[in-house]
C-alpha positions in Angstrom: -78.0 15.8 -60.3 -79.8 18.4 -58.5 -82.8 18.0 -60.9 -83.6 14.7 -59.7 -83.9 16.1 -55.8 -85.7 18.9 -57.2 -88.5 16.5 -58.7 -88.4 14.1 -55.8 -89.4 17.0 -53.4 -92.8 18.1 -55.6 -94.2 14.7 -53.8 -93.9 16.3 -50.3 -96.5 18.7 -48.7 -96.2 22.1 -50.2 -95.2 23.4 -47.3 -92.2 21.2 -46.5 -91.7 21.5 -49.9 -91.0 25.5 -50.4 -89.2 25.6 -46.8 -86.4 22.7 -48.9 -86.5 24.8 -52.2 -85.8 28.3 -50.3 -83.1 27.2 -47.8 -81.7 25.7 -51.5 -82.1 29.3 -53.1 -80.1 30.7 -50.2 -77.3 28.7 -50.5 -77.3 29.9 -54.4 -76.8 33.7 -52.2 -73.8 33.0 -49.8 -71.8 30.6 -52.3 -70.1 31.1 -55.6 -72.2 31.2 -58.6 -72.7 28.7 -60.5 -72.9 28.9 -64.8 -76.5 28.5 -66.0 -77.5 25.8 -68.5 -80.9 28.1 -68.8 -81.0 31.1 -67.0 -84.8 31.3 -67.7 -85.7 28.6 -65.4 -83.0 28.7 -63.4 -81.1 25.8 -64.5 -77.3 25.4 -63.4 -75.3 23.4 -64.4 -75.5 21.2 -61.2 -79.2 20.4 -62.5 -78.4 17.4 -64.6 -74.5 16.1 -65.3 -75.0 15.5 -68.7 -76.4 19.2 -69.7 -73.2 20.6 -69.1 -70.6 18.2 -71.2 -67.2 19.2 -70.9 -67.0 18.8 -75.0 -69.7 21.2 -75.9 -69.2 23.5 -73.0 -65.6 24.2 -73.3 -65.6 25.3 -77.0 -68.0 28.2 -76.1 -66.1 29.3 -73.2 -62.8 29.5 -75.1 -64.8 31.6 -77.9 -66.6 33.7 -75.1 -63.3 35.2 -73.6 -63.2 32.9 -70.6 -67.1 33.3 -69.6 -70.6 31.3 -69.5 -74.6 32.6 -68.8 -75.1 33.8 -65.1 -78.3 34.1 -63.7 -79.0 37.1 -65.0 -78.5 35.6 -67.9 -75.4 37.9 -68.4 -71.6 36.4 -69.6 -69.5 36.1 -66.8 -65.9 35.5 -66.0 -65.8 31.6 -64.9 -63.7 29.3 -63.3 -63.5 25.5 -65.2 -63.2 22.7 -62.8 -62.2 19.8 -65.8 -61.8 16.1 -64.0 -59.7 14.7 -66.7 -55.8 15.3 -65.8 -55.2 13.2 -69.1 -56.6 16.0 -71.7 -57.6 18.8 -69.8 -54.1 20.6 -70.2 -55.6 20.9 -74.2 -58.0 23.1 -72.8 -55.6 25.1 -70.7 -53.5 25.3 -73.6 -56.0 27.3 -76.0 -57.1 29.2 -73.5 -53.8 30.6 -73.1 -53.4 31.1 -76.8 -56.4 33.0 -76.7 -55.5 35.0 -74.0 -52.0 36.1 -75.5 -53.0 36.9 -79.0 -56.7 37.0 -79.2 -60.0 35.8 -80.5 -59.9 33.7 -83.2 -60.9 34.7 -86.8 -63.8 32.1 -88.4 -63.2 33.9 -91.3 -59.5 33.5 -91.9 -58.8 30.0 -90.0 -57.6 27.3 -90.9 -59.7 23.8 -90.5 -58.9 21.1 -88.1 -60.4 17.4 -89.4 -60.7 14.6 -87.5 -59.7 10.3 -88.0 -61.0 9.5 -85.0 -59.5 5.2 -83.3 -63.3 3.6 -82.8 -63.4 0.4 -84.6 -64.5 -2.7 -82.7 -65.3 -0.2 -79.2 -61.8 0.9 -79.3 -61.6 3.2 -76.6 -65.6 2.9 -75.6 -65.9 5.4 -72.8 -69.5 5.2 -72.2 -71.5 2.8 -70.7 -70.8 -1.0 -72.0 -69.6 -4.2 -71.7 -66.2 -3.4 -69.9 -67.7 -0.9 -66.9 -68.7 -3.3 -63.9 -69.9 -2.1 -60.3 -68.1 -3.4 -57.8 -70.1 -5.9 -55.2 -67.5 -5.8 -52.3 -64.1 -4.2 -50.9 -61.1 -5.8 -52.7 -59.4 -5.9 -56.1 -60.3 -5.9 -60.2 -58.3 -7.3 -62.1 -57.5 -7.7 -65.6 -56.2 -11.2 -66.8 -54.5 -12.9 -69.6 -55.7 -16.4 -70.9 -52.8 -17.8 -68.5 -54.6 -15.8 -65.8 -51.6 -13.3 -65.1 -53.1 -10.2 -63.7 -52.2 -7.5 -66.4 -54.0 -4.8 -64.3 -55.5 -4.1 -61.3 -57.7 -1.8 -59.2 -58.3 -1.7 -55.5 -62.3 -1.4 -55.1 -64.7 -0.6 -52.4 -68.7 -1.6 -52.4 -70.6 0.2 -55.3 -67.1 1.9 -57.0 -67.8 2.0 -60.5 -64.9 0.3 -62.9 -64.5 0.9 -66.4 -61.7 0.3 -68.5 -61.0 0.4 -72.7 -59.4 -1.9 -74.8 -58.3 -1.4 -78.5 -58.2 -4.2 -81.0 -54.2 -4.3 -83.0 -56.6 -4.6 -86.4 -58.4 -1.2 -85.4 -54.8 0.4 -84.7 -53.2 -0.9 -87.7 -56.3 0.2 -89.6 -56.6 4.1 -87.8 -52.5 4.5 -89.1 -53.5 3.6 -92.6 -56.2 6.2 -93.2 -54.8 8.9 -91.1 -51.2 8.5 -93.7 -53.9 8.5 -96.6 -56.2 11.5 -95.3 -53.1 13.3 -95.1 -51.3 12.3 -98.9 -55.3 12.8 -100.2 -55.5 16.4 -99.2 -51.8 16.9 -98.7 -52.3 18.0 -94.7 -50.4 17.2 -92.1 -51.5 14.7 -89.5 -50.9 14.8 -85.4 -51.0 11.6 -83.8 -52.3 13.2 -79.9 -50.8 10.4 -78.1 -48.6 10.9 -74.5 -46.0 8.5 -74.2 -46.6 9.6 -70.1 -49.8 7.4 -70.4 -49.4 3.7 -70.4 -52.5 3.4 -72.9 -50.6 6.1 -75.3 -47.4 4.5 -74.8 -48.5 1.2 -76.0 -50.5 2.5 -79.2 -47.1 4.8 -80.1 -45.5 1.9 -80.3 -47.8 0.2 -82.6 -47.9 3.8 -84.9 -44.5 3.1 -85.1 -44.9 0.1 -86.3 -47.3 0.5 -88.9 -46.3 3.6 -90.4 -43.0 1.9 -92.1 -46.0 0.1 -94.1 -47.2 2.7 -96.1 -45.5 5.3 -98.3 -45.3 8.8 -96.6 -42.1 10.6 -98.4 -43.4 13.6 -98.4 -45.9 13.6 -95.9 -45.7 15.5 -92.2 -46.5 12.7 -89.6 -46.1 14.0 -86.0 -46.9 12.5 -82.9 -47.4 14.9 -80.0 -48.8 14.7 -76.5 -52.3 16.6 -76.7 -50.8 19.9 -75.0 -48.1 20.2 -77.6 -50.3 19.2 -80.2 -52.8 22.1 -79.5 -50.3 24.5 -79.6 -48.9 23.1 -83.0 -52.1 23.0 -84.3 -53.0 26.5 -82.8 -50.3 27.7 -84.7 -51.2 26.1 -88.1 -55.0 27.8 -87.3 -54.2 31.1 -86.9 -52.0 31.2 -90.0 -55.3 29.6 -92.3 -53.7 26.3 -92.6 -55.3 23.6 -92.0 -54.7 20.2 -89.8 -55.1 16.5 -89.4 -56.0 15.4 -85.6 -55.5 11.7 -85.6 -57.1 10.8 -81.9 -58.5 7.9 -79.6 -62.4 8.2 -79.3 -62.0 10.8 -76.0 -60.4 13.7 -77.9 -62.2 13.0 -81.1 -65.2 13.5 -79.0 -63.6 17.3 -77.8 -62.0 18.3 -81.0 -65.1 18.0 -83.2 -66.8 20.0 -80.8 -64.3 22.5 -80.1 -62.8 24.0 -83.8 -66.1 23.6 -85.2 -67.8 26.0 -82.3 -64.5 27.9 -83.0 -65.0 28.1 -86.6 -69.1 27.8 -87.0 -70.5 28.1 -84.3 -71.6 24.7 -83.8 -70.1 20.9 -83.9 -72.6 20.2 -86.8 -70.4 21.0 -89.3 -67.8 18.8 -88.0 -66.4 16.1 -90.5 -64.9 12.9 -88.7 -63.7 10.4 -90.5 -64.0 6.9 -88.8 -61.8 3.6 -90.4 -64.4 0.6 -91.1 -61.8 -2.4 -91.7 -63.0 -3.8 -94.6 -61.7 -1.2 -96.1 -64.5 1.5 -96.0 -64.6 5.1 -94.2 -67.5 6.3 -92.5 -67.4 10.2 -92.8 -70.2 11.6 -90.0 -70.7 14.8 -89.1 -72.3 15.9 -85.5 -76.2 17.1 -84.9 -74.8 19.5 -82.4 -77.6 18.1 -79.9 -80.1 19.7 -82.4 -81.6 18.0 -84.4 -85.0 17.0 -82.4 -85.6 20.9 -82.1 -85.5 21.0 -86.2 -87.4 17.8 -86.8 -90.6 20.0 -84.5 -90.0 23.3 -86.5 -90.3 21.5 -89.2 -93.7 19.5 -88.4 -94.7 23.0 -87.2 -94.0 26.0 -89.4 -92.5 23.2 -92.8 -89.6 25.1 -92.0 -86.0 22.9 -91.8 -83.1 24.7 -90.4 -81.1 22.3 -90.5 -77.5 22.8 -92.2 -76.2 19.9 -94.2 -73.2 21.4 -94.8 -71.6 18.7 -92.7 -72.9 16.3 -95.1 -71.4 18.5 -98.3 -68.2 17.9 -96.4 -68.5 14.8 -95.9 -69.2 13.5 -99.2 -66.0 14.8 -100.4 -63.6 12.2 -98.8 -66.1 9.8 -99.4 -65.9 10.4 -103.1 -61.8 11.2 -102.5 -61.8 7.2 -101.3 -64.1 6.0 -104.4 -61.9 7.6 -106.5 -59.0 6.0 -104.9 -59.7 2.5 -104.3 -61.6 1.9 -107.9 -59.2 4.3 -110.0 -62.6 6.3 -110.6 -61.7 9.6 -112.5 -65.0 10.6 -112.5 -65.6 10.4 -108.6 -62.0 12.4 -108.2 -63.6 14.8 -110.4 -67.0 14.7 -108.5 -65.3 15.3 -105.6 -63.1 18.2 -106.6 -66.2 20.0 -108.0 -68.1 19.5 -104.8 -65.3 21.5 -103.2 -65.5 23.9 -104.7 -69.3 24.6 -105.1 -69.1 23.9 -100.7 -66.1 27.2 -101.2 -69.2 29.3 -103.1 -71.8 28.1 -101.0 -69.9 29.4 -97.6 -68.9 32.7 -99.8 -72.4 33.3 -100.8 -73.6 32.8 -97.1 -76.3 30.1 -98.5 -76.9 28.8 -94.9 -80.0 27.9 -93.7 -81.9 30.8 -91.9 -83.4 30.1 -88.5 -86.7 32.2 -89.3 -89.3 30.7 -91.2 -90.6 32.6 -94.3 -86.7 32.4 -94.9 -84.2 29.9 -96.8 -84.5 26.9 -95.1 -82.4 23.5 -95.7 -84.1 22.9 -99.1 -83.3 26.4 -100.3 -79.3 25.5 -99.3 -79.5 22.3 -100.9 -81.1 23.7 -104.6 -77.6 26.4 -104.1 -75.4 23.4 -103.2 -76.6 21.9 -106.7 -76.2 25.3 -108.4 -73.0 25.8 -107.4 -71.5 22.2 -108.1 -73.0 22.0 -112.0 -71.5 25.0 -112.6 -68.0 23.6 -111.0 -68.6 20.6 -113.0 -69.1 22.8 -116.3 -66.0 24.6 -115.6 -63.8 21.5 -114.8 -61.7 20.1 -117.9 -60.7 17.0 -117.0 -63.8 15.3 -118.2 -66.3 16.5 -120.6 -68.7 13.5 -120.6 -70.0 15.3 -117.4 -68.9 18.6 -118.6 -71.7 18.3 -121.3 -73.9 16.2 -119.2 -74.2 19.0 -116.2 -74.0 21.9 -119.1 -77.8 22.2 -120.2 -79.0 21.5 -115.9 -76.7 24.6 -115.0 -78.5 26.6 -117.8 -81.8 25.7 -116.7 -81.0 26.2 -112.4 -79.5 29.8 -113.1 -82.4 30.6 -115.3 -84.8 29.4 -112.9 -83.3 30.2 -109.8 -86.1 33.0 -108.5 -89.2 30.7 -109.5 -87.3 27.6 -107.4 -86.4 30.1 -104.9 -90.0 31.7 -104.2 -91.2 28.0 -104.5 -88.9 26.7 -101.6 -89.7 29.7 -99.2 -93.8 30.0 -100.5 -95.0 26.5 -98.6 -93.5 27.6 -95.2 -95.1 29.0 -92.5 -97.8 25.8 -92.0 -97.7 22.3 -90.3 -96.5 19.5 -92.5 -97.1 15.4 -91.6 -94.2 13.2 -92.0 -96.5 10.2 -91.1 -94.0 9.2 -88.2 -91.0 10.6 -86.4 -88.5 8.1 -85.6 -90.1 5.6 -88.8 -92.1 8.7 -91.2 -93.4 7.7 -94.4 -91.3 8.0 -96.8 -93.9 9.2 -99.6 -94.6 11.9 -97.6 -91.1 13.0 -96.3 -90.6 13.2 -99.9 -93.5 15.8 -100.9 -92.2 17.5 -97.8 -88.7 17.7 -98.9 -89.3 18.2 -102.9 -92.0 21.5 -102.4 -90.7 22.8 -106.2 -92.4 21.2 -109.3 -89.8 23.0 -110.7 -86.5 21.9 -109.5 -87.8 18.5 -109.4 -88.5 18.9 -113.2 -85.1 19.3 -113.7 -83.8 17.0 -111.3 -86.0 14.6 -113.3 -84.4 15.3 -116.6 -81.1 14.5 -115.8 
């Protein structure tokens, strides 16, 4: 990127060096403008490839009418040059919807998850095993163990190759929780697969074949190439419904940037729900690139604004597949109270503030746990808990001030967490636990 010229030319003479940077600066006058990563210190988005993702870019163009920062750190109508002719029609797509009937409504639409095709590399797209640079002019090729050439690629010196692979177990094992997600919370689920694609074409015919394996009367199981699946899926948004997207590891990597930034703001809310194949789930949510910029406010000021109500989200399914796989009524019920304390929690606007002196992430949690006792005194199905939960509820809604005011009182000062990427845990625990009283009852449980 134009960063690392930038730095090289600070080892020439200063004045070589200013002649380089103005003749630089006028080119920025006579040619288009470019969309700023940080308009501040005049950063475009030529500076440094990856600070200008097409995944986390995109989402905030669609939801800014079309436009990114200009220098003047202004929106701006923009043009998006996307290299990808396999999924950038997706884009096109929703920009189009948006044009034709409007912004979307985070308050009235509906959710779109994710069960994303990862397991064993499937699909890897970064930087691994499979990408080689080529040494010569000439051909790559792809063999079988009988050495028949099942693809190839004419080369020149220093092209970069890189291909994906997908393992039939990781396939076969994607199909089976996609038809599950979608009977558990009685969604439909779009396979985004083009049958125009050779890759698609071949994992269609294996979602064919496994699909016949598992019971789904009753169940809405499309596959759609990803422009048609937008626009189904665009449709089931903007009437509050909500969607399955069952993707490769490419458009995972969009979507659960795009409807979150759509919906929150940011990709940190995201839940994506990734097949292990012994029979697990892992259920993740994103850090929305922000996390390091917490972790220092909160060495700084003890102040965490960090939202965990990806996590919330996430533990749902998790409890949904507990519940399943053991015949676990109380984790079904766990999980159906945790709902609905995340539904009062995003009612109640119990976010995290960015402000210190405000809520913070440990104010949000001590709601979350307010909010779910009292769904789990309300819920029928099993008093055990019902009882169990009844006296904590009492004692959080009586106490709620004193654990507020304790929660908010100890901010505004640095904290030491003994360590950043290994902290201590003793200490990340006094950090994290700042009310005597909430831990009291937390205790007594």
């Amino acid at each position: 990127g134009l960063m690392d010229i930038l730095e090289k030319l600070k080892k020439l003479p200063d004045e070589k060096r200013k002649e380089i940077e103005n003749d630089i600066n006028k080119v920025y006058e006579s040619r288009p403008q470019l969309a700023m990563v940080d308009s501040r210190i005049g950063k475009t988005n030529l500076h440094v490839p990856n600070d200008i993702i097409v995944d986390a870019s995109m989402p905030n163009v669609v939801r800014d009418g079309g436009k990114m920062w200009n220098q003047k750190d202004e929106l701006q109508d923009c043009i998006a040059m996307i290299p990808d002719r396999c999924y950038s029609t997706m884009y096109g797509e929703i920009i189009e919807d948006a044009k034709a009937k409007g912004q979307f409504d985070p308050t009235t639409m509906g959710a779109v998850s994710n069960v994303g095709l990862m397991a064993k590399k499937a699909e890897e797209y970064g930087s691994h095993d499979k990408t080689f640079e080529a040494k010569g002019e000439g051909k790559i090729r792809v063999v079988n163990s009988e050495g028949k050439s099942l693809l190839e690629q004419q080369v020149e010196t220093g092209d970069i190759f890189r291909m994906c692979q997908a393992k039939d177990e990781s396939i076969k094992d994607w199909v089976k929780l996609a038809v599950n997600r979608a009977r558990t919370s009685k969604t439909p689920a779009i396979f985004w697969l083009d049958e125009n694609r050779a890759h698609d074409r071949e994992i269609i015919a294996k979602v064919k074949k496994y699909l016949p394996e598992h019971k789904t009367d009753g169940l809405e199981l499309k596959i759609l190439k990803p422009i048609d699946a937008m626009k189904y899926t665009l449709q089931r948004t903007r009437k509050g419904l909500d969607t399955i997207a069952v993707t490769g590891n490419v458009l995972r990597d969009y979507l659960t940037d795009l409807f979150p930034i759509l919906e929150l703001g940011t990709s940190a809310r995201m839940l994506s729900i990734v097949p292990l194949l012994k029979g697990g789930g892992l259920f993740e949510t994103g850090a929305g690139g922000s996390a390091p910029k917490h972790v220092q406010q909160l060495v700084k000021e003890n102040h965490l604004r960090w939202d965990s109500l990806g996590e919330y989200c996430a533990l749902v399914p998790a409890l949904e597949m507990i519940a399943e796989k053991s015949r676990n009524a109380k984790a079904k019920v766990l999980a159906e109270t945790l709902d609905t304390a995340i539904g009062k929690y995003l009612e109640n606007g119990r976010m995290p503030s960015r402000k210190s002196g405000e809520i913070d992430n440990r104010g949000s949690t001590f709601y979350l746990t307010l909010y779910w006792a009292n769904a789990l005194v309300e819920q029928n199905d099993d008093t055990e808990m019902k009882e169990r939960f009844s006296r904590m509820y009492k004692e959080l809604s009586k106490k709620e001030e004193k654990i507020t005011n304790e929660l908010v009182s100890i901010q505004g000062k640095p904290v030491d967490l003994g360590g950043y990427y290994l902290p201590d845990e003793k200490e990340v625990e006094e950090v994290m636990r700042p009310s005597s009283t909430l831990n009291q009852i937390i205790n007594e449980m």
